[in-house]
C-alpha angles and dihedrals in degrees: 000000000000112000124258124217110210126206092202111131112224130202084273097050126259120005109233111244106234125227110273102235088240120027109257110233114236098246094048111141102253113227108268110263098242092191103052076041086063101037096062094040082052082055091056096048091055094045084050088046096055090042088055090043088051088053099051079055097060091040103055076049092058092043094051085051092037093053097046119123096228091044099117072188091067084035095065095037091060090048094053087045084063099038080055096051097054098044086061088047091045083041094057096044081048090057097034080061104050082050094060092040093056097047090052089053095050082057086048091053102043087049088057096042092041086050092046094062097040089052085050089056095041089055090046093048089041085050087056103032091050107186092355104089100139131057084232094058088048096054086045097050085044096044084051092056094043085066103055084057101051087042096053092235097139103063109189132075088231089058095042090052088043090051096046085046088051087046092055089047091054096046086055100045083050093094100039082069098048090056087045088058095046080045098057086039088060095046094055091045083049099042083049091053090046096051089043098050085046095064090044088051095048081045097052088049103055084059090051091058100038087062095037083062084044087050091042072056111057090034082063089053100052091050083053094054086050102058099047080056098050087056094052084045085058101050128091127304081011102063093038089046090058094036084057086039091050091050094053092049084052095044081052097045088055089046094061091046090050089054081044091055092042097052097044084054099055090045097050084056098050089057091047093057102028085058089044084050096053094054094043087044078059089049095048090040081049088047098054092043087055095048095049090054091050081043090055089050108045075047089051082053100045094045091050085047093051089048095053079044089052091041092049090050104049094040083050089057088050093057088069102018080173103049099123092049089053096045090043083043093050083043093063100040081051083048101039095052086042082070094044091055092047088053106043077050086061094053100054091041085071102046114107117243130203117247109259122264116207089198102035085103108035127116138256108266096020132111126215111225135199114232090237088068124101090239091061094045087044089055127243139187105358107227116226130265107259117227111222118262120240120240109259116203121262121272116238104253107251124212121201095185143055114252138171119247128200135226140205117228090246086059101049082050080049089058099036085062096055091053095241140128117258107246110227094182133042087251095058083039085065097045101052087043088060085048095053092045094051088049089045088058087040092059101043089060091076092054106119146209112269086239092054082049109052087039088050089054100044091053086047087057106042080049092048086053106044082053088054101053094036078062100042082052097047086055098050085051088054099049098051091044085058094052098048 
């Protein structure tokens, strides 16, 4: 997320505005204020609240006048109410009837259809039966040729077997036309309820017209009625009442494409800079990754520094392995003859001095004056400038004696350190302060070279680590043998 600077003032003062990751560039889209958004959509809404309360107003306006008794308005408008009601009355008889009317000519029509493919089947029979039409002139035709049979009218063997063969044909077409005359039967029932449908139907549809003149009629009336309202519309408080009506629907109209065009802008906006957001969210992403690598690497350089450091340090404690036995060593010998020099003070401290004599070592021949004498203020004998004497070095204190000396218990844990044996007088002072001495000489002999040194460290450590690793493998052998 980019970083905001914010001008808000805390209990300390101003707050400083931090450094955004990656310089934002001057013409980069600002984050759409939401609030200020809000506050003027909250500024429509109350314009187009007071429009819709402006126009209750004029509307309750327009119902008290509408429901007056001596409004014609409201007259006419109850006429046409009833005009209206009984154009949707007179409208459903109108469409009960052509119901009635449609089923009867779908009556009409399966009748016909029902007769067309019987007639069909009546010409094709009549083709085949001939003069037969009728069971009865079958059985008579049949009952004529049985007695010529029984008569012996037909002589010959070859008549008798043609009429036999007649008298089969006709048994068998017998029935064909018994099915013709149920045929016809059916026709004529079908041709009557045609015939009959069709007048029901023409009945049914000069009803129908006569209402739909009935329902012309009322249309006309309530156009009548219109326009003798729209009259009354037009005159007067009326049509003034509807021009001021029309303009607040259209200041509210307006209103509502303002909050439209409002909307779409902000929005607009949002996507600019959500857009810009999202590619400068890439370039900060790009910048931190950046900066840990140049992190990882100023770290990289600091550890390998460290390291040499370590290295140096180590290898540096490696010049002098036995610095802080020399040193310890170099603190008791400045301790012990300490002692020595306290006590040689001691010593003189007790010996017994002449007074001194001003003119025990003046010359023959020479006075010793005072320097409140004349001689002194006329100026004698000038004494000669002094050259400054150089510093001679310290003489070791000397003891003649034998004396004790006493310790503090640090320094008998000193001693003991040093694994040597607490002096208690300044001969046995002398003597350890040989011995340190001669340990002192012994630990600075294993004092080495840097380059020893920082070889010898290096070696300590490879070892250190191939220890390590021989270990670390000697684990994970044992794991997995464990697991097998």
């Amino acid at each position: 997320m980019p970083i905001e600077l914010s001008d808000n003032n805390n209990q300390q003062g101003e707050r400083k505005k931090r450094a955004p990751l990656v310089p934002i560039e001057a013409d980069a889209p600002k984050r759409p204020d939401f609030k200020a958004h809000k506050a003027d959509l909250d500024k429509i809404f109350e314009q187009i609240k007071g429009y819709k309360e402006q126009l209750d107003v004029i509307r309750k306006k327009a119902d008290e006048s509408r429901n007056s008794k001596n409004n014609p308005r409201q007259v006419l408008q109850d006429e046409k109410k009833k005009l209206i009601d009984d154009k949707r009355e007179l409208g459903d008889e109108i469409g009960a009837l052509r119901g009635e009317r449609n089923a009867a000519m779908d009556r009409v029509r399966a009748a016909r259809n029902k007769s067309r493919d019987e007639v069909s089947e009546i010409r094709k029979l009549n083709k085949e039966l001939g003069e037969l039409l009728t069971p009865e002139a079958v059985d008579k035709k049949i009952k004529d040729l049985e007695f010529k049979l029984e008569t012996g009218a037909v002589s010959s063997i070859k008549g008798e077997k043609k009429v036999m063969l007649e008298i089969k044909a006709l048994r068998a077409s017998r029935d064909k036309a018994s099915s013709m005359s149920d045929k016809i039967n059916s026709v004529t029932g079908q041709q009557k309820e045609e015939e009959d449908f069709a007048q029901k139907s023409k009945t049914i549809q000069r009803q129908i017209d006569e209402k739909s003149i009935q329902f012309k009629e009322l249309l006309q009336q309530i156009e009548d009625k219109n326009t003798e309202i729209s009259k009354l519309s037009n005159a007067g408080e009326a049509k003034k009442a509807r021009e001021e009506r029309d303009e607040i629907s259209q200041k509210i109209t307006n209103s509502y494409e303002k909050l439209d065009i409002n909307r779409k802008n902000f929005d607009k906006k949002k996507q600019a800079f959500e857009e810009w957001q999202v590619e400068y969210d890439k370039k900060c992403q790009a910048e931190r990754e950046r900066r840990r690598k140049e992190k990882v690497e100023q770290d990289k350089l600091r550890a390998e520094k460290a390291k040499e450091k370590e290295l140096e340090i180590a290898s540096i404690k490696r010049l002098n392995p036995h610095e802080e036995e020399i040193n310890s060593c170099e603190t008791l010998i400045v301790y012990l003859k300490t002692k020595i020099a306290f006590a040689s003070r001691e010593e003189r401290k007790t010996e017994t001095k002449p007074a001194f004599d001003p003119t025990a070592n003046v010359a023959s021949g020479f006075t010793v004056m005072k320097k409140d004498d004349d001689a002194w203020l006329m100026g004698g004998k000038k004494k000669k400038e002094q050259k400054p004497k150089q510093p001679s070095k310290p003489k070791e204190p000397v003891v003649t004696k034998s004396k004790k000396v006493s310790h503090s218990h640090e320094k008998l844990t000193a001693f003991d350190k040093m694994g040597l044996k607490l002096p208690t007088n300044t001969d046995e002072v002398k003597e350890t302060i040989e011995k340190l001495i001669t340990k002192k000489k012994h630990w600075e002999s294993f004092k080495k070279t840097e380059k020893e040194a920082i070889e010898e460290e290096i070696a300590e450590r490879k070892a250190a680590e191939k220890a390590k690793a021989e270990a670390e493998a000697e684990a994970e052998a044992e794991a997995e043998a464990d697991e097998e």
